[in-house]
KEVEX-356464 format. One record per residue (C-alpha): residue in one letter; x, y, z. Coordinates in steps of 0.5 Angstrom, whole numbers. Last residue first. Example, Ala and Ser with C-alpha at 12.3 -4.5 7.8 and 13.67 -1.06 7.14 Angstrom:
[rec S, [27, -2, 14]]
[rec A, [25, -9, 16]]
This chain:
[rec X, [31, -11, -48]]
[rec X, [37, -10, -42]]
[rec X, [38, -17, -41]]
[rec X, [40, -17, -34]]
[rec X, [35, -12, -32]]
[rec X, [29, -14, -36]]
[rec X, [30, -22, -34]]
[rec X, [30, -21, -28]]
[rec X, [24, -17, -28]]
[rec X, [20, -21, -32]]
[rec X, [23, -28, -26]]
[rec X, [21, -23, -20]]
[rec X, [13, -22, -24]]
[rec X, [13, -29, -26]]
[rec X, [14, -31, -19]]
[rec X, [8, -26, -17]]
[rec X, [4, -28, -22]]
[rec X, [4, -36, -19]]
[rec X, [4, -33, -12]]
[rec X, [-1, -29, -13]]
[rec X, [-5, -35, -16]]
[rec X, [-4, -40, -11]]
[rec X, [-6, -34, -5]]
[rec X, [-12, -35, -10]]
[rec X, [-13, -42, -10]]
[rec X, [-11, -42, -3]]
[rec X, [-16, -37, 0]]
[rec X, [-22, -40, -5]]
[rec X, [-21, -47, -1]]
[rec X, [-21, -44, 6]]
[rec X, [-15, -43, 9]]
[rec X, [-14, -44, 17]]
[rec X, [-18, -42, 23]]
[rec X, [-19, -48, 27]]
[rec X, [-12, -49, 29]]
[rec X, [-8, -44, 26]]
[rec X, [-1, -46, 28]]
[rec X, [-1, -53, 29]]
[rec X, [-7, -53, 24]]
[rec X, [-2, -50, 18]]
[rec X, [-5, -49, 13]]
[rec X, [-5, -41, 14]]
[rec X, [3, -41, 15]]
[rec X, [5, -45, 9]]
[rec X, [0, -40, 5]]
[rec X, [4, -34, 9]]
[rec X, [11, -37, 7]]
[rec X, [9, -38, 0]]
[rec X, [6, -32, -1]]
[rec X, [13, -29, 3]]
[rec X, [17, -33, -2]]
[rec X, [13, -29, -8]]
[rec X, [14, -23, -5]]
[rec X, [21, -22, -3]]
[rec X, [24, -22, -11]]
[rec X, [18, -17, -14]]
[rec X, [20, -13, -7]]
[rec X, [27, -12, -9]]
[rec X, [26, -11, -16]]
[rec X, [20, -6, -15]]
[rec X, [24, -2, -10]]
[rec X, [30, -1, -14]]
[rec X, [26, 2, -20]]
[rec X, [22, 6, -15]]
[rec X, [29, 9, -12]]
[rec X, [31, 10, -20]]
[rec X, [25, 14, -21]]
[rec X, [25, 19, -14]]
[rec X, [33, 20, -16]]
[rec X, [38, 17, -12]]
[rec X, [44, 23, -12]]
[rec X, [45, 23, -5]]
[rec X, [41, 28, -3]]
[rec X, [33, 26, -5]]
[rec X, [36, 20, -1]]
[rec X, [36, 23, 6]]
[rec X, [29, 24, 6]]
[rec X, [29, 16, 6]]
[rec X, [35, 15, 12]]
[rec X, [31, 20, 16]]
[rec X, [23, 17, 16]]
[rec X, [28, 10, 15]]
[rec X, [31, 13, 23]]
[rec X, [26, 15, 26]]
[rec X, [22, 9, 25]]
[rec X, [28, 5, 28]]
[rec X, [28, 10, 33]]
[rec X, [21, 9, 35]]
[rec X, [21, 1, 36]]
[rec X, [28, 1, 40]]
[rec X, [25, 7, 45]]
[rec X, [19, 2, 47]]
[rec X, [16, 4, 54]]
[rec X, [21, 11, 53]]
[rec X, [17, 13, 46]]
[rec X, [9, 12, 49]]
[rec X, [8, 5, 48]]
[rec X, [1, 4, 43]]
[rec X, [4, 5, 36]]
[rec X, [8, -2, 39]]
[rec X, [14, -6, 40]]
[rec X, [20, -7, 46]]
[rec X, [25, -11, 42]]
[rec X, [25, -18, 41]]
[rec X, [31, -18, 36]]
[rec X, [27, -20, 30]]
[rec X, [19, -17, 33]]
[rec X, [23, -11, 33]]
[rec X, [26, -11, 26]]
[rec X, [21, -13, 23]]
[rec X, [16, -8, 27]]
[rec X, [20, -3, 26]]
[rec X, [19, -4, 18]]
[rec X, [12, -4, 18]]
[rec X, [12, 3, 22]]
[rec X, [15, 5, 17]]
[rec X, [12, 4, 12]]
[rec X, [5, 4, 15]]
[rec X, [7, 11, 18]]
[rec X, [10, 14, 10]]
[rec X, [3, 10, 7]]
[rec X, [-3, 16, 11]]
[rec X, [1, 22, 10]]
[rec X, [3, 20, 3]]
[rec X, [-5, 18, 1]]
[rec X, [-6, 26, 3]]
[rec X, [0, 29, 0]]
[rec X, [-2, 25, -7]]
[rec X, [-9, 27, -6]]
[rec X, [-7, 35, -6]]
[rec X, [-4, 35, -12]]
[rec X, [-9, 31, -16]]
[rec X, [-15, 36, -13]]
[rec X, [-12, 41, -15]]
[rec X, [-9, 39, -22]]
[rec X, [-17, 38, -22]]
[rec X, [-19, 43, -20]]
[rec X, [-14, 48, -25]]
[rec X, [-18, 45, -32]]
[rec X, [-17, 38, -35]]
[rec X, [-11, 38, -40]]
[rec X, [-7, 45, -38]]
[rec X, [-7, 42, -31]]
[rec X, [-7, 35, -32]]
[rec X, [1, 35, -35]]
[rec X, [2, 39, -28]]
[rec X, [-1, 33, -23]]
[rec X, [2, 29, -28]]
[rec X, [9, 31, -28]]
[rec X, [8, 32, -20]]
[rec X, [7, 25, -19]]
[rec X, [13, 22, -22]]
[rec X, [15, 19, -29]]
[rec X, [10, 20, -33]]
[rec X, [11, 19, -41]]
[rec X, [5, 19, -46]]
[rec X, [2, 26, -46]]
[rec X, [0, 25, -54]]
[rec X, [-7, 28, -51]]
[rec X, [-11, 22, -51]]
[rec X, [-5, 19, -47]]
[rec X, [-6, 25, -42]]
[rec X, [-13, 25, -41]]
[rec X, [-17, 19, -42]]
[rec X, [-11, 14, -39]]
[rec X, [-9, 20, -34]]
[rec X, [-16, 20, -31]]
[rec X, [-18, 13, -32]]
[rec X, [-11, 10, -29]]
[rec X, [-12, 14, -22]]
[rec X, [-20, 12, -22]]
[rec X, [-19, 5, -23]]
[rec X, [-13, 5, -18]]
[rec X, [-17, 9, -12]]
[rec X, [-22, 4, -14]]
[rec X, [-17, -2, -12]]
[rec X, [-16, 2, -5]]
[rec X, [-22, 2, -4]]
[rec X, [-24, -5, -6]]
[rec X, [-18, -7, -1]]
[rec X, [-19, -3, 5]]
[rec X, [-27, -6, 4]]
[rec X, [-25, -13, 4]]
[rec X, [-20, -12, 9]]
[rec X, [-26, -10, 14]]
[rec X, [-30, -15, 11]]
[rec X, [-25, -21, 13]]
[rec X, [-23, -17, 19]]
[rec X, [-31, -18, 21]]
[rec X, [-32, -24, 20]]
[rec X, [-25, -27, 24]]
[rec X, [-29, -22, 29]]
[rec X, [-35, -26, 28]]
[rec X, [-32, -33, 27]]
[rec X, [-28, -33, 34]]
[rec X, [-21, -30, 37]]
[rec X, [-21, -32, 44]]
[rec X, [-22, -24, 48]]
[rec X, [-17, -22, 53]]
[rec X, [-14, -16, 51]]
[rec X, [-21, -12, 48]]
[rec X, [-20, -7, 44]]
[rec X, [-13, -4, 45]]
[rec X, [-10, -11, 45]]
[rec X, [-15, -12, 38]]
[rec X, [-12, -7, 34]]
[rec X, [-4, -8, 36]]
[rec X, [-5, -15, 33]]
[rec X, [-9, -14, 27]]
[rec X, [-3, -8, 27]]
[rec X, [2, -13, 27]]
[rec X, [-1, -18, 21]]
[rec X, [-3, -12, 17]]
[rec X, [3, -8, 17]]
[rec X, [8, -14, 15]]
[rec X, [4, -16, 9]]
[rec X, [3, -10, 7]]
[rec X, [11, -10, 7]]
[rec X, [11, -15, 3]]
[rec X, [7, -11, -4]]
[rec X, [1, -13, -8]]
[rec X, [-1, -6, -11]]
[rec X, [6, -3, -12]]
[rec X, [10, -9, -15]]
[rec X, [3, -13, -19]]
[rec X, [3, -5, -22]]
[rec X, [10, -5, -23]]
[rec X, [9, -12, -27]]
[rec X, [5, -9, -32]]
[rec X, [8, -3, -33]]
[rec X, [15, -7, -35]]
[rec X, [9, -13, -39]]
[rec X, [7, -6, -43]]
[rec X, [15, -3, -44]]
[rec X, [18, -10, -46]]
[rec X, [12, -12, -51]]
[rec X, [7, -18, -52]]
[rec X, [2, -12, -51]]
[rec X, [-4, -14, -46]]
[rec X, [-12, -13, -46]]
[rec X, [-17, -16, -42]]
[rec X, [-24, -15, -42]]
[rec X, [-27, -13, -35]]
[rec X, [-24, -5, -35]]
[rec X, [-22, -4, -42]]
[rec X, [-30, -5, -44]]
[rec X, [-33, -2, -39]]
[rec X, [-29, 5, -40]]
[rec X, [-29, 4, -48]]
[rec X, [-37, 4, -47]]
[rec X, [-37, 10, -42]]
[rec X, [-33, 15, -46]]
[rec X, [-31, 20, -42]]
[rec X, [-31, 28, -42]]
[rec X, [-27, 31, -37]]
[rec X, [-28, 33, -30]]
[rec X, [-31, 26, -29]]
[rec X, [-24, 23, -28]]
[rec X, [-22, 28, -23]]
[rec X, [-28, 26, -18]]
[rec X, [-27, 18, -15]]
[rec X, [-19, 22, -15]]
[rec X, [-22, 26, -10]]
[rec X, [-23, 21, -5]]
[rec X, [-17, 19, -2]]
[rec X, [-17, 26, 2]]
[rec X, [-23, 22, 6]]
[rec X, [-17, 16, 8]]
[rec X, [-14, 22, 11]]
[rec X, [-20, 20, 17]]
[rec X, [-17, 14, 17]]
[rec X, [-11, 15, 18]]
[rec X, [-12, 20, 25]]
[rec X, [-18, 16, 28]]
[rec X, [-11, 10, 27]]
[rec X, [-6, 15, 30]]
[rec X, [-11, 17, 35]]
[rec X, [-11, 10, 38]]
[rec X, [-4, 8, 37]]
[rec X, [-3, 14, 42]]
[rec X, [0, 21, 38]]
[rec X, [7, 23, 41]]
[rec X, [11, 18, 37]]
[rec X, [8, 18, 30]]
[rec X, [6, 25, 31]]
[rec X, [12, 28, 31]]
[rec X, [16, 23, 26]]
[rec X, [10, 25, 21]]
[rec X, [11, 32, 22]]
[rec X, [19, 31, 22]]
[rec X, [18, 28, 15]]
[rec X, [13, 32, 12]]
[rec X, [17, 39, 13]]
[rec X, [23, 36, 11]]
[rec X, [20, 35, 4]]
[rec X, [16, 41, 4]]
[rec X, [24, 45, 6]]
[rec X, [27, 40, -1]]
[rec X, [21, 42, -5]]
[rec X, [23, 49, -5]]
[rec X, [18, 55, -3]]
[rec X, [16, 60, -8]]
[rec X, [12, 54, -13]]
[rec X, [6, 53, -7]]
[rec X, [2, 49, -10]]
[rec X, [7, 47, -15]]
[rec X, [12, 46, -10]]
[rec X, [8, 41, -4]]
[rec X, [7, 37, -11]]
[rec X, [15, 36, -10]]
[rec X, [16, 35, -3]]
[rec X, [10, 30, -3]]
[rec X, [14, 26, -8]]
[rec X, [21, 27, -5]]
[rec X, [17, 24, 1]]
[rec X, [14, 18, -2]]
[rec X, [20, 16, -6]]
[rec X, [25, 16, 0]]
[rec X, [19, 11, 4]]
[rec X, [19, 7, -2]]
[rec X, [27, 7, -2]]
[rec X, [28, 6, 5]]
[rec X, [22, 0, 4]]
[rec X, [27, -4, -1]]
[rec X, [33, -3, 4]]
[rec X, [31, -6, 10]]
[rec X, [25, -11, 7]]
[rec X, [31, -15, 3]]
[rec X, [35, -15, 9]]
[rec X, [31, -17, 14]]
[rec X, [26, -22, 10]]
[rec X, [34, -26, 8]]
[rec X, [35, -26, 16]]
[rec X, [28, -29, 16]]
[rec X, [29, -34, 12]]
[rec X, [36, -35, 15]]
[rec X, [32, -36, 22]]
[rec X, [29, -42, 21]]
[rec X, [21, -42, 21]]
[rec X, [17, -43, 26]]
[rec X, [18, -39, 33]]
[rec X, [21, -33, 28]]
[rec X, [17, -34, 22]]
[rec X, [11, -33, 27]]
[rec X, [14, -26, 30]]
[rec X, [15, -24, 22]]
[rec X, [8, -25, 21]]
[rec X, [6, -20, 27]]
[rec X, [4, -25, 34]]
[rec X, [-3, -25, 38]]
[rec X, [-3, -32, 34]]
[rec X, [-10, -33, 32]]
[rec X, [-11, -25, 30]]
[rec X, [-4, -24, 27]]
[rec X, [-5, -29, 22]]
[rec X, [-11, -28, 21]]
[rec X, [-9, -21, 18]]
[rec X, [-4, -24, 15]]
[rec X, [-9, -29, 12]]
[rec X, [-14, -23, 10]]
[rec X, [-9, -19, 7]]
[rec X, [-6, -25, 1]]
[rec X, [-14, -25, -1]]
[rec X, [-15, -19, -1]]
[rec X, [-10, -18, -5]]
[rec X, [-10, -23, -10]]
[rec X, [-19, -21, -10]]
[rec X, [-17, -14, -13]]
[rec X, [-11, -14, -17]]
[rec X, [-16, -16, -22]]
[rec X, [-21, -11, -22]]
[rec X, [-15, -6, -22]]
[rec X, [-11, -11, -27]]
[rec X, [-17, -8, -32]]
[rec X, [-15, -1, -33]]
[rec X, [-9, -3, -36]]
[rec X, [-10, -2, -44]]
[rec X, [-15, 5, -41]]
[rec X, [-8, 10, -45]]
[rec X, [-3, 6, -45]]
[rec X, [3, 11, -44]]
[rec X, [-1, 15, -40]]
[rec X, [-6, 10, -36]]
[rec X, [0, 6, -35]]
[rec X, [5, 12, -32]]
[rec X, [-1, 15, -28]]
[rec X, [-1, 9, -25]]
[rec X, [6, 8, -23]]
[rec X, [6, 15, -20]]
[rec X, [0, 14, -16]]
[rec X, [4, 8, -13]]
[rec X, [10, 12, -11]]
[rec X, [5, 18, -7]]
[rec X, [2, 11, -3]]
[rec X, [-4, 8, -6]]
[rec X, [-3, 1, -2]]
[rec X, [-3, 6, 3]]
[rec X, [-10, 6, 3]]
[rec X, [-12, -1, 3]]
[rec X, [-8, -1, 9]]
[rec X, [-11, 4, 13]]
[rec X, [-18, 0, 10]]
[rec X, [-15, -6, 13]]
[rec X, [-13, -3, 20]]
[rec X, [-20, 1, 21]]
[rec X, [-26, -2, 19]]
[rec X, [-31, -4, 25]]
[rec X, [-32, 2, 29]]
[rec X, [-35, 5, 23]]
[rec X, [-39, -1, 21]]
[rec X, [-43, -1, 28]]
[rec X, [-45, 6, 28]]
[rec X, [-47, 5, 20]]
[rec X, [-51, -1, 23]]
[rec X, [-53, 3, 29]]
[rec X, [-56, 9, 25]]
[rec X, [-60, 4, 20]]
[rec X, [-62, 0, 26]]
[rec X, [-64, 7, 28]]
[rec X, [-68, 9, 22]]
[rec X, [-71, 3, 22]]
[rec X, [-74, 4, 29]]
[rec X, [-76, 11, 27]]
């Protein structure tokens, strides 16, 4: 009886202790990133498979020391480039992040408007597309933090169909073990493109801001007054950890299926994420369509407030503005118009004539350009004992934060040199 209680306690224990970290790691698989995804399993079959694995310690990695960053000094990473930074590098963040999200945000909600209109082909995807936006507008300002983040985590459970799909459809265990831990990579223009468009979709800078911020906002509703020790630097860590595990899973299982079902079935051309919800219909039986579909509606409901919410958090924290998911809308009315006004501007683009796809395009060379200087930033930051105090980097989190860094400017220079030279 005694064990089964310490069993329970643990559980108990566990459950309070994930929350922005998860949150995070979920949203890393928005509507935008599943179609990345399914556009690598399709065209490559299971070649991609591994970048899941090791996607998965540079994340956590660069997740952990934002977090940190928020925790040890109670501000968000664009409040600490502001007090120890020149203000063109953050002006510079400004203006990058701006649009990039925008588009993200735009390419997430055309994405759920869509899969919407294949569930329910009589209604148009542009009324689901407004639909999801003001729903989410209504319950990022009328929810408290507290229910926003019971209410993400709970939408985290939709993520759980894509660990299904794949096993709807016969696999073949031993290439799936071989693709995932022995790397492959084609010297070619459209293999290092998907390449480089995962590293943009899985490592993305405004992670970096939402993770730091909501760290901060996470332990005021907890408890306001405690100094930061080893145990709750600790649980971060794991909470980070199994944010971003899950989310690397999410990854595996997306580019499982349409890797196994799609590319085996000729189908090697994915563009956005209703194309693959309807290509895995005829291929995989209505349930996984099904599954598919609803998985894409679920990660948009959770990755649509992270986006925003990281961009009113910039802007805030930049101009020192009344800030927090905690504040009701007359206590920080400049945070939420903010939101308010990248949830309408992103819905706008599906009625300008920016399609989903170029939005995507748009939003990786934006994000592959920032990604690298904010790594840099973020590990200058986490070295720095001024800053840090006791709770700098270990030796395993710079060698990893270096390697992202390296990939990372790799990827920019890549995607560079595919626009420009057009081969």
């Amino acid at each position: 009886m005694k064990i089964a209680e310490k069993k329970d306690n643990r559980f108990v224990r566990f459950l309070k202790m994930i929350g922005p970290g998860l949150v995070t790691g979920a949203s890393d698989d928005d509507p935008s990133g599943i179609a990345t995804y399914s556009q690598a399993g399709a065209a490559f079959g299971l070649s991609t498979l591994w970048t899941s694995i090791v996607a998965f310690p540079l994340m956590a990695a660069i997740q952990q020391m934002c977090a940190r960053i928020g925790l040890v000094t109670s501000q968000g990473l664009t409040g600490t480039l502001k007090k120890h930074y020149p203000r063109p590098i953050l002006y510079i963040m400004l203006v990058f992040s701006f649009p990039a999200i925008v588009m993200n945000i735009g390419a997430d909600i055309a994405g759920m408007g869509a899969v919407g209109n294949l569930l329910f082909p009589s209604i148009h995807a542009g009324f689901f597309s407004v639909f999801f936006t003001l729903l989410l507008l209504g319950l990022i300002i009328y929810l408290p933090y507290q229910k926003i983040a019971a209410t993400l985590k709970f939408l985290c459970i939709v993520m759980l169909v894509y660990f299904i799909v794949p096993f709807l459809y016969k696999q073949d265990f031993g290439e799936i073990l071989r693709s995932a831990f022995i790397p492959t990579i084609q010297f070619n223009k459209a293999f290092i493109a998907i390449l480089v468009g995962i590293l943009g979709t899985t490592i993305s800078p405004y992670l970096f801001f939402w993770q730091a911020s909501v760290e901060v906002e996470e332990m005021k509703n907890k408890q306001p007054l405690l100094v930061v020790n080893k145990k709750i630097i600790r649980e971060m860590n794991q909470d980070v950890d199994f944010g971003m595990t899950f989310s690397g899973f999410v990854m595996f299982f997306i580019i499982l299926t349409t890797g196994t079902v799609l590319f085996k079935a000729g189908v090697h051309q994915i563009d956005t994420v209703e194309q693959a919800s309807m290509a895995l219909k005829p291929l995989a039986g209505n349930f996984a369509y099904l599954l598919f579909a609803i998985g894409v509606i679920g990660t948009g409901l959770i990755a649509i407030p992270v986006l925003s919410g990281s961009l009113s958090y910039i802007f805030t924290e930049t101009f020192g503005w009344e800030q927090g998911l905690d504040k009701k809308f007359h206590e920080a009315k400049g945070f939420y118009i903010i939101i308010a006004i990248s949830l309408l501007l992103g819905l706008s683009l599906n009625y300008i004539g920016i399609s989903p796809i170029d939005a995507l395009i748009y939003t990786a060379i934006l994000y592959g350009l920032t990604a690298p200087v904010l790594i840099a930033i973020i590990l200058h930051i986490s070295n720095n004992e001024k800053v840090m105090g006791k709770f700098t980097n270990s030796r395993m989190s710079n060698i990893l934060g270096i390697i992202a860094f390296l990939i990372m400017t790799i990827a920019a220079g890549l995607l560079v040199y595919f626009q420009i030279s057009g081969n």
